[in-house]
matplotlib code that plots the C-alpha trace (Angstrom):
import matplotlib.pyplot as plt

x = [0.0, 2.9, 4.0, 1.1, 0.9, 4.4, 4.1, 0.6, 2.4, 4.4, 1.9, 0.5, -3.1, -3.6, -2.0, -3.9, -7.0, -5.5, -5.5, -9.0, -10.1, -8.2, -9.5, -13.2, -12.7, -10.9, -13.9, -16.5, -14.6, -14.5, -18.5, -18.2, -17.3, -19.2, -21.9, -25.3, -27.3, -29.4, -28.0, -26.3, -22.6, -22.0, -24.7, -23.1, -19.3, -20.8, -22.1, -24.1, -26.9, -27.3, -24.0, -25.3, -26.4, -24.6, -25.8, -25.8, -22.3, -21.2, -23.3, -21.5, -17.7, -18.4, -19.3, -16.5, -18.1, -19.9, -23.5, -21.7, -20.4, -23.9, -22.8, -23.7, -22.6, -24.5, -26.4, -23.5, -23.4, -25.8, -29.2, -27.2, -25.9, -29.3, -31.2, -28.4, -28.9, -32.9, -32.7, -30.1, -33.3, -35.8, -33.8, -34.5, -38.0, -39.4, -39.2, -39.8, -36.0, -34.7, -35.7, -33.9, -30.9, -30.5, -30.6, -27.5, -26.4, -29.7, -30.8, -28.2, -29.2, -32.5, -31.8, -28.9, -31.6, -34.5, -32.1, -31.0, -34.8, -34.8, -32.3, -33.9, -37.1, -34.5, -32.8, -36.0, -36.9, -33.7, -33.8, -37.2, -35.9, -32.6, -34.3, -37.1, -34.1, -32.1, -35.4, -36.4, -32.8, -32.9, -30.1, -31.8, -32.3, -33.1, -29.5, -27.5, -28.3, -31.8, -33.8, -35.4, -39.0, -38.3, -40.4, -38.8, -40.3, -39.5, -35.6, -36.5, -37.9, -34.5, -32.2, -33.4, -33.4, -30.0, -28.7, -30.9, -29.4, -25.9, -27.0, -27.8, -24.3, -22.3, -24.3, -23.1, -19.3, -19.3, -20.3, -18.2, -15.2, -16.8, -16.9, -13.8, -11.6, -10.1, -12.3, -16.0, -16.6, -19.0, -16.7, -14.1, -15.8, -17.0, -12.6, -11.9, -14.6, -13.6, -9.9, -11.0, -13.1, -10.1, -7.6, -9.6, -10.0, -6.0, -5.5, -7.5, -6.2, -2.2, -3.8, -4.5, -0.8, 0.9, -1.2, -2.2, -5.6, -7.6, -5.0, -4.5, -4.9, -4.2, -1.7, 1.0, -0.4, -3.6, -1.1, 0.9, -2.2, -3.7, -0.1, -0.6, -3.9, -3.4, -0.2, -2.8, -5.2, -3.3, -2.1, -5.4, -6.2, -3.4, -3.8, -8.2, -6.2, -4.1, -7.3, -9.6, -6.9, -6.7, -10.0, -11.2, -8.6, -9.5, -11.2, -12.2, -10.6, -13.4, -11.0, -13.0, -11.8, -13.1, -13.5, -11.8, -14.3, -13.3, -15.3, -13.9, -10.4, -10.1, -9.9, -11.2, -11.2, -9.2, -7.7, -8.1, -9.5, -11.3, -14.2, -13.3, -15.8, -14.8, -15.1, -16.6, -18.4, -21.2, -18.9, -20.0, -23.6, -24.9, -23.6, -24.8, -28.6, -28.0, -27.0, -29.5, -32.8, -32.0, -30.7, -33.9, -35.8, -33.6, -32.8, -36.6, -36.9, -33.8, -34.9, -38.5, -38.4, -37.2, -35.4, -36.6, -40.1, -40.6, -39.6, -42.7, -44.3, -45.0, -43.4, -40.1, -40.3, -40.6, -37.7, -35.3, -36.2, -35.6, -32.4, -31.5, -32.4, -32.1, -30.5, -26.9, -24.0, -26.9, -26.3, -29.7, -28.6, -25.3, -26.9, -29.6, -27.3, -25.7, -28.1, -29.4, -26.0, -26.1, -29.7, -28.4, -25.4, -27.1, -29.8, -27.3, -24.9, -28.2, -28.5, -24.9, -24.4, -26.6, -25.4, -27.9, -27.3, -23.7, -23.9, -26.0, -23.1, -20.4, -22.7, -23.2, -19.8, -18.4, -17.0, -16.8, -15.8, -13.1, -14.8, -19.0, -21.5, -22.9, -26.0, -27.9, -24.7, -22.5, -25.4, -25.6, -21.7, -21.2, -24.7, -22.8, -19.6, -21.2, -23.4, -19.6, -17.9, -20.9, -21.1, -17.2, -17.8, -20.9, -19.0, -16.3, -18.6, -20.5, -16.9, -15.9, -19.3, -19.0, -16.2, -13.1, -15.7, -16.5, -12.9, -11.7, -14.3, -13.1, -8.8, -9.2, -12.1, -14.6, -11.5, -10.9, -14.7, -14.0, -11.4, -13.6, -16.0, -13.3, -11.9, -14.8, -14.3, -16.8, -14.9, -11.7, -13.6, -14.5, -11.6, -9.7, -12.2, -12.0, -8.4, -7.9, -10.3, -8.7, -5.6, -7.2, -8.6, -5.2, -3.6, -6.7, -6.2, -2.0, -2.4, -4.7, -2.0, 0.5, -1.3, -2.7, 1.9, 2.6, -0.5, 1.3]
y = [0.0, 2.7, 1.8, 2.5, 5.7, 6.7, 6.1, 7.6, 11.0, 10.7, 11.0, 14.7, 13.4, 11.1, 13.1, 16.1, 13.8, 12.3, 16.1, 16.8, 13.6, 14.7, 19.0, 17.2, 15.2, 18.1, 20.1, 17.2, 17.2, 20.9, 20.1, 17.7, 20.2, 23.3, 23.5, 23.2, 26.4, 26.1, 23.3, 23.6, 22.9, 21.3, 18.4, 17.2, 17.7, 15.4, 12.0, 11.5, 9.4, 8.4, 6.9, 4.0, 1.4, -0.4, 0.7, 4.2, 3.8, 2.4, 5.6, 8.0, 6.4, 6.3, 10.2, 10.8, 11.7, 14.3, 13.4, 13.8, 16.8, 18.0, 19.1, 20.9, 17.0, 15.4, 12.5, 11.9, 9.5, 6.5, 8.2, 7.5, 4.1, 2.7, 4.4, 2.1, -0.9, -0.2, 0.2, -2.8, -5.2, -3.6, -3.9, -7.7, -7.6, -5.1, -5.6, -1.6, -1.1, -4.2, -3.2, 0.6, -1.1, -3.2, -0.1, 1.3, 4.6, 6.2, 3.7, 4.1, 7.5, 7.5, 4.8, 7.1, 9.8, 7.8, 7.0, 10.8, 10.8, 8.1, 9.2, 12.4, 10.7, 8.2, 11.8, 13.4, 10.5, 10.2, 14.0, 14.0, 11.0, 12.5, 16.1, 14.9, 12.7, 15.9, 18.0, 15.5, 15.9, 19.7, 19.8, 22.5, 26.0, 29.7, 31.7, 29.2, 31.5, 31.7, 35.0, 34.0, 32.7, 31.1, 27.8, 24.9, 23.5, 26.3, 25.5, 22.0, 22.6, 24.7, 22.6, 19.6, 21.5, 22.0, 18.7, 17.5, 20.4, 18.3, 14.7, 16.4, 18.1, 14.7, 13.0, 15.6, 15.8, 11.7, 11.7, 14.6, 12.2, 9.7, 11.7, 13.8, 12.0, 8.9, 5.5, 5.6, 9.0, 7.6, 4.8, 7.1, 9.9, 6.5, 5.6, 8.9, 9.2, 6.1, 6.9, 9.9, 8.8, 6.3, 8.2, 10.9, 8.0, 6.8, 10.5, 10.6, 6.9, 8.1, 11.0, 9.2, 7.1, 10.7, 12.1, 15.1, 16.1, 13.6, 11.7, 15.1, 13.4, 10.1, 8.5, 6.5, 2.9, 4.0, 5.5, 2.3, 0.2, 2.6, 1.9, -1.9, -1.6, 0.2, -2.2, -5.0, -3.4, -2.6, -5.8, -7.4, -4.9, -6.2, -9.7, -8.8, -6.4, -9.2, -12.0, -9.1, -8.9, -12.8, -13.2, -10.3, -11.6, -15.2, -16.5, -20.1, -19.8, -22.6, -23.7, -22.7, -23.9, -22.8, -25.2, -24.8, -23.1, -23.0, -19.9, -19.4, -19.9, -18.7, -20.4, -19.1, -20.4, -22.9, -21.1, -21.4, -19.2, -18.7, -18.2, -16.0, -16.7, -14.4, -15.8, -13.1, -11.8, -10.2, -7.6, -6.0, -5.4, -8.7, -6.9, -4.0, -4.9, -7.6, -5.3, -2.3, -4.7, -6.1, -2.2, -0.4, -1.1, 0.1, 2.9, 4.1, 3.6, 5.8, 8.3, 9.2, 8.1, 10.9, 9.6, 12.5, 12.4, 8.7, 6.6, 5.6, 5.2, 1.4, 1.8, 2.7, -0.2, -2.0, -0.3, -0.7, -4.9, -4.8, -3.1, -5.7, -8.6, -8.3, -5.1, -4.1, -6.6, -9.4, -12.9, -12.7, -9.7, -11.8, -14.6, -12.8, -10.7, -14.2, -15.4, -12.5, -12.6, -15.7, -15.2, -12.1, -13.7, -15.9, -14.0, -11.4, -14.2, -15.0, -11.7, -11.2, -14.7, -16.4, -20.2, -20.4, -17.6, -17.9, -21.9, -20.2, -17.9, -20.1, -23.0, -20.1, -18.9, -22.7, -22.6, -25.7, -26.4, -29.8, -32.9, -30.9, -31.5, -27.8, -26.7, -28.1, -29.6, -27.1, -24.6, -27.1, -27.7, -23.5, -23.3, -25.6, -23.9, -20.8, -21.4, -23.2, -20.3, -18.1, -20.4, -19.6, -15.8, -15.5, -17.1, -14.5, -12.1, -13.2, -13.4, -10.1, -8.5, -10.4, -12.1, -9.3, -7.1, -9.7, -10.0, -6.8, -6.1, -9.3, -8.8, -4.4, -3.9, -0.8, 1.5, 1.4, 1.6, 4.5, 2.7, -0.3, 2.2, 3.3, 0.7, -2.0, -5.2, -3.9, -0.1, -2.3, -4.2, -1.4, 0.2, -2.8, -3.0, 0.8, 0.6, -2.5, -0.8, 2.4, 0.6, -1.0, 2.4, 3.9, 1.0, 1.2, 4.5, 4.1, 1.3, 3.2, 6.2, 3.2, 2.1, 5.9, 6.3, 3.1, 4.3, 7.6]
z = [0.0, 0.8, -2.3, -4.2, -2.5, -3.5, -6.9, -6.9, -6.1, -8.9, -11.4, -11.6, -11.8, -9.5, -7.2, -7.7, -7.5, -3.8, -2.9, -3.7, -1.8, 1.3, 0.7, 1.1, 4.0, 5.9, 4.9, 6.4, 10.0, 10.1, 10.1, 12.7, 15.4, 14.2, 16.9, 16.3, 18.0, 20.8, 22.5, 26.0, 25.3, 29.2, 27.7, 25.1, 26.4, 29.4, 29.5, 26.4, 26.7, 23.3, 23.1, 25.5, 22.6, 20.6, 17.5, 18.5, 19.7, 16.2, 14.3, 16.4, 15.9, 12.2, 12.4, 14.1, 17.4, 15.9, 17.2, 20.8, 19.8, 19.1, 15.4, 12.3, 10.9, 13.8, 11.4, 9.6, 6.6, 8.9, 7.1, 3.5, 4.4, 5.5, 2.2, 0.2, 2.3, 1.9, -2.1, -2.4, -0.7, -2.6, -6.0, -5.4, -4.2, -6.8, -10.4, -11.0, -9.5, -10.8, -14.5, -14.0, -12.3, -15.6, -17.8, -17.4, -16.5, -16.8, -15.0, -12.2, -11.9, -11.0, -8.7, -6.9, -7.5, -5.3, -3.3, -1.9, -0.9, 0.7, 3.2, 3.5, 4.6, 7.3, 8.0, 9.0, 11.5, 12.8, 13.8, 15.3, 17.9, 19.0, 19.1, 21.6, 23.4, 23.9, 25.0, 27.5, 29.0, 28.8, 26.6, 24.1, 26.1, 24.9, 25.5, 22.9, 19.7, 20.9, 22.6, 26.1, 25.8, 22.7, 22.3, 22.5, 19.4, 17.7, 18.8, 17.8, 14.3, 13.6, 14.8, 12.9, 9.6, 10.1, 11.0, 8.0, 5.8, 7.1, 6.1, 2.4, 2.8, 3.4, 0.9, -1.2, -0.2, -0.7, -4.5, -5.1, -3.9, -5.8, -9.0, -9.1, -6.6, -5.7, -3.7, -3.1, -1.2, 1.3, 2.6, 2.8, 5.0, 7.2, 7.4, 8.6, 10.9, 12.7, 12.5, 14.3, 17.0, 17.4, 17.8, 20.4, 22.7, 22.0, 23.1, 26.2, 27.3, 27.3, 29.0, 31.4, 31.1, 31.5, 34.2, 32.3, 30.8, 31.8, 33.7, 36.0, 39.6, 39.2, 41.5, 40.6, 40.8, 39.1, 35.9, 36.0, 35.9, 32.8, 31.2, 31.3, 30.2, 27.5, 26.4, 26.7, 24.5, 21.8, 21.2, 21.3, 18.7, 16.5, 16.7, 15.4, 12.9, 11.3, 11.9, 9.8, 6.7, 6.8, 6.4, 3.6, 1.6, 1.7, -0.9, -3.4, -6.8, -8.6, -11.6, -14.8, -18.2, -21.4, -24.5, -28.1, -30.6, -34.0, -36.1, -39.5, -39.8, -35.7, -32.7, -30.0, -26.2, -25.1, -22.0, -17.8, -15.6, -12.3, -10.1, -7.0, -4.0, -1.0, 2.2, 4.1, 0.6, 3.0, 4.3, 7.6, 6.3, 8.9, 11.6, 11.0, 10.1, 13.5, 15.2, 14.3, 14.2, 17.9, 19.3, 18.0, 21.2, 23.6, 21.3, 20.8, 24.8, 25.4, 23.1, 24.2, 27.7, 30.2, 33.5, 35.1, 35.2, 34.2, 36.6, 38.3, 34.7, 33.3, 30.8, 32.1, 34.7, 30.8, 29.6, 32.9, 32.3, 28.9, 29.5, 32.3, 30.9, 27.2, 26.5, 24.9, 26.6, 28.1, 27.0, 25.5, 23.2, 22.2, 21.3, 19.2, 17.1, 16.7, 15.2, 13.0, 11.8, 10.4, 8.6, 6.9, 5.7, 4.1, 2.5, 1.3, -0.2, -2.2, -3.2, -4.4, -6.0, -7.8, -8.7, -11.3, -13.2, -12.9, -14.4, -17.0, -18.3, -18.3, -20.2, -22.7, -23.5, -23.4, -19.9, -17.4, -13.9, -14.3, -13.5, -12.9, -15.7, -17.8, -16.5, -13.3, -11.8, -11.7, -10.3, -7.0, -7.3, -6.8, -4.6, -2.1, -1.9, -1.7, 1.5, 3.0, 2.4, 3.7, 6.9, 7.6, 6.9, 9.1, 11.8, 12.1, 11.7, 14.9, 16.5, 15.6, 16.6, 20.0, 21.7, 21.3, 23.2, 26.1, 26.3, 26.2, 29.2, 30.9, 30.6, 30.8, 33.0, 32.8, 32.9, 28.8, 27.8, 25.5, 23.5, 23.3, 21.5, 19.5, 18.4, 18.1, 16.2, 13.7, 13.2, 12.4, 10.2, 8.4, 8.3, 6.4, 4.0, 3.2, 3.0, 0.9, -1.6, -1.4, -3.2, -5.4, -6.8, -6.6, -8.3, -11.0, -11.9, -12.0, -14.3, -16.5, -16.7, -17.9, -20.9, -22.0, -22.0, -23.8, -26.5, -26.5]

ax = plt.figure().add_subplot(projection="3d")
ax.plot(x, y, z, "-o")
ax.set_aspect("equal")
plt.show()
């Protein structure tokens, strides 16, 4: 990768393009610390509430902490992301989006098109929860940009026109990467936001190794033990790191050989090729719909239940049981997202590879797996090694999403909570994937400037 970067900074126009691609996402964490107005700034530099689910906690380290900053970039890119991951279903169910995804670039377009109001729509809903979350816990008063006496829904209706104003601004910065820059725009504002949240906890955590900042007050046994801790952690972290790589690069080559055709006086065919099936194909997409489907309970509770006034209400007995006994860290949330992994592994393999239609092709350009039968055969041949390789990759995914988390809690303790955020099994995850793409991209467009030189 480091040498793909040097040698993309050798060619004038992949370098300029590197430069416009780093200029956006510069501009996109400026927005993630510009303050929304009328908020009370001693909220959201506290405890933030919202931060307590899993899900949530996953939204606000791919923002970059800006929903606990309370900013202008609060929503981030999670509205986008689950409009795609909405269209990509419905693409399959319904034959209206399956025709224009089939039509090309026009086609493409309108689809990109539906979906920007989709997210809008997700955006809008998103705001009206944390909005009511943050009035119910008096975080938006009159005095932050606001005249005294000024309604709180009033204060409301602004501020969720501006955070929706910044989920239409990231969506824009992200296909502006996308179009004149280098990688998919979207991923890459999710790298950086993670890299960010990341590396504020890493910050605060030798903070607290120095005895400054956060650290100020800590006595000697209390530094050493953060030191150790911290030592301990990071070398988990490298040994998931390394087990992440391992695994996205994996993958079944299925041997394909192609048969002699003679047209004319040509021959045609004749060579060996291959089928690559990835084992974790899926990407983090399980976890995240797992992970999303089983939160949304405790996330709608948190959000329009106040602490305050509620306590002695039904439904907050309800929500403090849920939260007990089958809420975020229980054994009864574990095994669940387990589970839901699993089922959307599957279903989204079927989505992305389709035996049948794959036997299809090859029996039509003359192609054959060594020692499978054309047609039926070699559909159940790559149907079975499909749901292997699907079983292996939705069992690492149910290992990433769960066990380095129990056993960071179990070897660290409470103390390193805020670098378990950080630096989840899921953000690393992410992070690789990004990353491995990224160079791809970059080695894309180098080869391309080769052989536009060797035309010249």
């Amino acid at each position: 990768m480091f040498t793909t970067l040097k040698n993309a900074f050798k060619t004038k126009d992949v370098r300029n393009k590197i430069l416009i691609t780093l200029g956006v996402l510069l501009l996109y964490r400026v927005g993630c610390w510009l303050p929304l107005p009328g908020l009370n700034p001693t909220y959201y530099q506290g405890d933030f509430s919202l931060n307590s689910g899993n899900f949530l906690s996953l939204i606000s380290a791919i923002g970059g902490n800006a929903l606990k900053n309370g900013a202008f970039l609060a929503l981030g890119v999670s509205p986008y992301i689950n409009a795609s991951i909405i269209i990509q279903l419905l693409t399959i169910a319904l034959p209206p989006l399956e025709r224009l995804s089939k039509q090309g670039d026009d086609g493409r377009k309108k689809i990109a098109q539906i979906t920007r109001y989709i997210t809008l729509i997700l955006g809008a809903a998103q705001c009206i929860g944390i909005i009511i979350s943050w009035a119910n816990a008096d975080a938006i008063q009159p005095g932050y940009a606001f005249s005294a006496g000024t309604p709180v829904w009033v204060m409301g209706l602004v501020i969720g026109l501006f955070m929706l104003a910044g989920t239409t601004f990231t969506m824009w910065l992200g296909e502006k990467i996308t179009e004149i820059g280098v990688g998919n725009g979207i991923s890459l504002l999710i790298f950086v936001g993670i890299l960010s949240t990341a590396g504020q906890s890493l910050w605060s955590a030798l903070q607290r190794v120095a005895g400054f900042g956060e650290g100020a007050g800590l006595g000697a046994t209390q530094m050493n033990s953060a030191l150790w801790e911290l030592i301990g952690f990071l070398i988990m972290v490298v040994v998931i790191f390394v087990l992440i790589i391992f695994i996205d690069l994996a993958e079944r080559k299925i041997p394909i050989q192609y048969a002699k055709q003679v047209k004319g006086r040509k021959q045609y065919g004749g060579q060996s090729t291959h089928i690559p099936i990835k084992v974790n194909a899926t990407g983090v997409l399980p976890i995240i719909f797992a992970t999303a489907l089983v939160s949304f309970p405790q996330m709608l509770f948190s959000m329009f239940i106040n602490d305050k006034t509620d306590k002695t209400k039904g439904w907050f007995k309800f929500y403090d049981w849920w939260t007990t006994y089958i809420g975020t860290g229980t054994w009864v949330y574990s095994i669940v997202v387990a589970l839901l992994i699993f089922g959307f592994s599957y279903f989204y393999a079927q989505i992305q590879f389709n035996p049948e239609e794959v036997s299809r092709n090859l029996q039509q350009y003359g192609g054959l797996i060594p020692g499978i039968r054309q047609g039926k055969p070699t559909a159940e041949y790559l149907g079975k090694i499909s749901k292997r390789l699907t079983f292996f990759g939705a069992l690492f995914l149910a290992f990433i999403a769960l066990i380095p988390t129990i056993l960071f809690k179990a070897i660290l303790g409470n103390q390193t909570m805020n670098l378990i955020n950080a630096f989840s099994a899921t953000g690393l995850l992410i992070v690789v994937s990004v990353a491995l793409e990224f160079d791809k991209q970059l080695e894309s467009l180098l080869m391309m400037k080769h052989y536009k030189g060797f035309l010249k």
